[in-house]
N, C-alpha and C positions, 0 to 999 in steps of 0.2 A: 463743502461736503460732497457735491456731484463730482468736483475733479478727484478727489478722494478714491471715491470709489471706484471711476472712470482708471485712473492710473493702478487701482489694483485687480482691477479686471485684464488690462493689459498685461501687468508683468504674470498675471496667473497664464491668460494666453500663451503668454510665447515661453513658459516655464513648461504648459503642456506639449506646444508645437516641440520643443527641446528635445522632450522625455520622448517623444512618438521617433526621434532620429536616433535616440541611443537603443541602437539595434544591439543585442548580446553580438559577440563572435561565438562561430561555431564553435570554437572548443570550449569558448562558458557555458555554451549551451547544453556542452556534452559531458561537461564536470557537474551541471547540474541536473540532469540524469542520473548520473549515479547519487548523487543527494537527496535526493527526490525519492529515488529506491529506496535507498538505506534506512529514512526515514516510514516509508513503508515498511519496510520489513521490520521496524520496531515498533510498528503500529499492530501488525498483526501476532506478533509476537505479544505481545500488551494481551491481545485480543482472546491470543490463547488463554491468559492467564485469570482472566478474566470468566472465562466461559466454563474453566476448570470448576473455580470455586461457586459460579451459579448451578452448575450442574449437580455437584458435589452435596450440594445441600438441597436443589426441586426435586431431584429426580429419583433421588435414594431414600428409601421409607426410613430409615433408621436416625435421620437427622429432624427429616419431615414429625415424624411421630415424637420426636423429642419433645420438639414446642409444639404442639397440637394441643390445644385447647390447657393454653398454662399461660399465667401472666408476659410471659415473653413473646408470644405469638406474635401480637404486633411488630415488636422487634426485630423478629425472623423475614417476618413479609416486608417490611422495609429495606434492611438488609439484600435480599435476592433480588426482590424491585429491582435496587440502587444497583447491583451489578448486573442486570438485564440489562437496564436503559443504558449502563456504561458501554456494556457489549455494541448494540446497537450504535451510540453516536461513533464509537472507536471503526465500526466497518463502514456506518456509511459515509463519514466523512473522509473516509479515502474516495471517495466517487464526486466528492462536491469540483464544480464546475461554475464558476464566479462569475457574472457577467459583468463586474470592473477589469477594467488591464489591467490596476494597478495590484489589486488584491490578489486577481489572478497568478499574478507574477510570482506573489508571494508565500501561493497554496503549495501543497508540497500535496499532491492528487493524481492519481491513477490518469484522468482527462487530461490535467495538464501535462504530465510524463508521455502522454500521446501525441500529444499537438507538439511537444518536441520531437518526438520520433518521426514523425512525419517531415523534418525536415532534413535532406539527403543531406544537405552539408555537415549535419550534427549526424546522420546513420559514418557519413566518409569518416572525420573525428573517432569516432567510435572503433571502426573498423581498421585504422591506423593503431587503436590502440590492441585490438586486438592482434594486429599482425605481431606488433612490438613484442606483448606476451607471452606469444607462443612460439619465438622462433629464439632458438637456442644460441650461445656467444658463439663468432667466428668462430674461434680455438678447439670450442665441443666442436664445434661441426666439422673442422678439420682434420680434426683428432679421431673422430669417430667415421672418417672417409678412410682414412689409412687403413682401420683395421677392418670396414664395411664397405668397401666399393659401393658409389651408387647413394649413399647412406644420406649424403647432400641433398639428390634430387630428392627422393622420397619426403626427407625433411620439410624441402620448401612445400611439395606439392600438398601433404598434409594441414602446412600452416595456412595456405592457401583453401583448403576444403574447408576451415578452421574459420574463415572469412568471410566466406563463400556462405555457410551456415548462419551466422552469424545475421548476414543481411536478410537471408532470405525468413530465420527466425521472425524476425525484428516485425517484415511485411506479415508473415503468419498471426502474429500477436497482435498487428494494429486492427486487422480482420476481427479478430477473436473478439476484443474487446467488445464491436459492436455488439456482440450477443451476451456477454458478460453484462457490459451499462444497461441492456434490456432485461435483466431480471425480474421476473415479479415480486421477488424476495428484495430485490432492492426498490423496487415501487412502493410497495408496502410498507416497509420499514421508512423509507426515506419521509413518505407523509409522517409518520408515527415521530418521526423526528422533527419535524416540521410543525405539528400541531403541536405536540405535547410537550418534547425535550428544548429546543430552541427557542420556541416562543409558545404563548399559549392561547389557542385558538378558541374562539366563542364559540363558531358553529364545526365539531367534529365531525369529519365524513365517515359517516359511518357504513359505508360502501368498504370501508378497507377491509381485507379478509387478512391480516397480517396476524401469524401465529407463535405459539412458543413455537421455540426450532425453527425459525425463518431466520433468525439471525444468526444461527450456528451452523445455518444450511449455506447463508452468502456468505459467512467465515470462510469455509470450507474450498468455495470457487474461489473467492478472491485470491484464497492463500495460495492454490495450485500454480492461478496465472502469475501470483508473484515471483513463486518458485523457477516457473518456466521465464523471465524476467531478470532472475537473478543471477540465473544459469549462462543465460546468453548475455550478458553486459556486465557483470559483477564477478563471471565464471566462479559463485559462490551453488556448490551444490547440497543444497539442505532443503529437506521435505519438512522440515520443524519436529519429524517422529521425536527425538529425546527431549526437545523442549518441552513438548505435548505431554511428554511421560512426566520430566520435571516439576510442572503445572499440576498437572493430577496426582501425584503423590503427595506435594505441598499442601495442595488443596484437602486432601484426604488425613492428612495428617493434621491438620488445621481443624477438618472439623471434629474429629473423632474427640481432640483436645475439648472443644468446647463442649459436647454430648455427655464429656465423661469426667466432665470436674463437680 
C-alpha cells in the first residue's frame, strides 16, 4: 500500500512540475484575451437583461401594486429575489480572482484579463494585431498615392498612432482597474455573494451596508470599462444603449402581459 501511494505521489509531482513548464505562448495568451472579453461582454450583456426585468417589476408601482397583498405576493417576491441575486452573482463574478493556477486558468475574469495584459509580450501580440487591422492592402494604398500624393505616409503614420494608442490604452486600463477592483459596491456585494448566494454562512456580517442599486451601480462601472476594453482590443465600439433599450422593452412588455391577463 505504502509504495502505492509513494508511486502516485510521484507521478502527481512531476505531472505538476510538467504543467508549471507549459508556459502559454504569447499569442495564446493573446487569443485568449479576446475570449476572455467576449465572454465578458456576454456576461454583462446577460447582466443587462437581467437588471431590466428586476427593475421593471421593484421599482414601478404599477406591477408592484398588482401583487400587493394577493395570494401571489409570495411569488412576486421570490421572482425579483431570484433575479436580484442573479444580477449580483452575474457581475461579481467577473471580478473573481482564484487562488488555484489551475482554476485560475480556467476563469474567464476581469483579474485574470489583467494579469494577462500585464504581459508586454501578449500587449506586442496584440499590437501586431492591431497594426495588421488597420493598415490598408498594398494596391489601396498605391492606388490611393497616385491620385493623393503623400496618401502612404499619412496612412502608416495614423496606423501607427493606431498602435501607439492602443498600448498606451492597455497601461491606462491596467491603472484603472485598481480603482474599479476597489469598489465598495463590489466589497459589499461580493460578501453578499459569499455568505448568501455561494455558500451559506452561519455567522452573517452584519457590518455590510450593501443596498438595492449597488448592483446596478457596479453594472454600470463594470460595463464602461468593458466598453473602454472592447474598443481598444476587439475595436468593437458599443456602449450596449440598444441592448439596454432591447432589455427594457422586453422587460416592459413582459410584465405588462402578466399585470394584464
Amino acid at each position: 500500500m505504502f509504495k502505492l501511494v509513494r508511486d502516485w505521489l510521484i507521478k502527481l509531482l512531476v505531472k505538476s512540475t510538467e504543467d508549471d513548464h507549459c508556459e502559454i505562448t504569447p499569442n495564446e495568451k493573446a487569443t485568449k484575451v479576446i475570449h476572455i472579453l467576449s465572454i465578458l461582454d456576454a456576461q454583462i450583456r446577460h447582466a443587462y437583461e437581467v437588471k431590466a426585468y428586476f427593475c421593471r417589476a421593484a421599482y414601478q408601482n404599477d406591477v408592484r401594486e398588482y401583487f400587493d397583498q394577493t395570494s401571489a405576493a409570495p411569488g412576486y417576491n421570490q421572482i425579483t429575489i431570484s433575479l436580484y441575486y442573479d444580477l449580483i452573482m452575474t457581475v461579481v463574478r467577473m471580478f473573481d480572482k482564484l487562488p488555484n493556477k489551475i482554476h485560475a486558468e480556467n476563469t474567464a475574469s476581469l483579474p485574470e484579463l489583467m494579469l494577462l495584459l500585464k504581459d508586454n509580450n501578449t500587449v506586442e501580440v496584440l499590437k501586431e494585431h492591431e497594426l495588421t487591422a488597420r493598415t490598408l492592402p498594398f494596391d489601396q494604398v498605391t492606388a490611393q498615392e497616385k491620385i493623393e500624393p503623400g496618401f502612404s505616409s499619412l496612412h502608416k503614420r495614423k496606423v501607427q498612432e493606431s498602435v501607439d494608442h492602443m498600448e498606451a490604452e492597455i497601461t491606462q486600463l491596467i491603472k484603472d482597474f485598481k480603482t474599479l477592483s476597489g469598489s465598495h459596491y463590489l466589497r459589499g456585494l461580493r460578501n453578499i455573494r459569499n455568505e448568501l448566494l455561494a455558500h451559506t454562512a452561519i455567522n452573517i456580517n452584519d457590518k455590510n451596508v450593501t443596498r438595492y442599486g449597488d448592483a446596478e451601480s457596479l453594472l454600470k462601472l463594470t460595463s464602461d470599462f468593458i466598453i473602454r476594453l472592447n474598443a481598444v482590443i476587439r475595436r468593437l465600439n458599443d456602449n450596449y444603449g440598444k441592448h439596454v433599450d432591447r432589455c427594457t422593452n422586453s422587460a416592459n412588455d413582459y410584465w405588462l402581459m402578466v399585470i394584464t391577463e
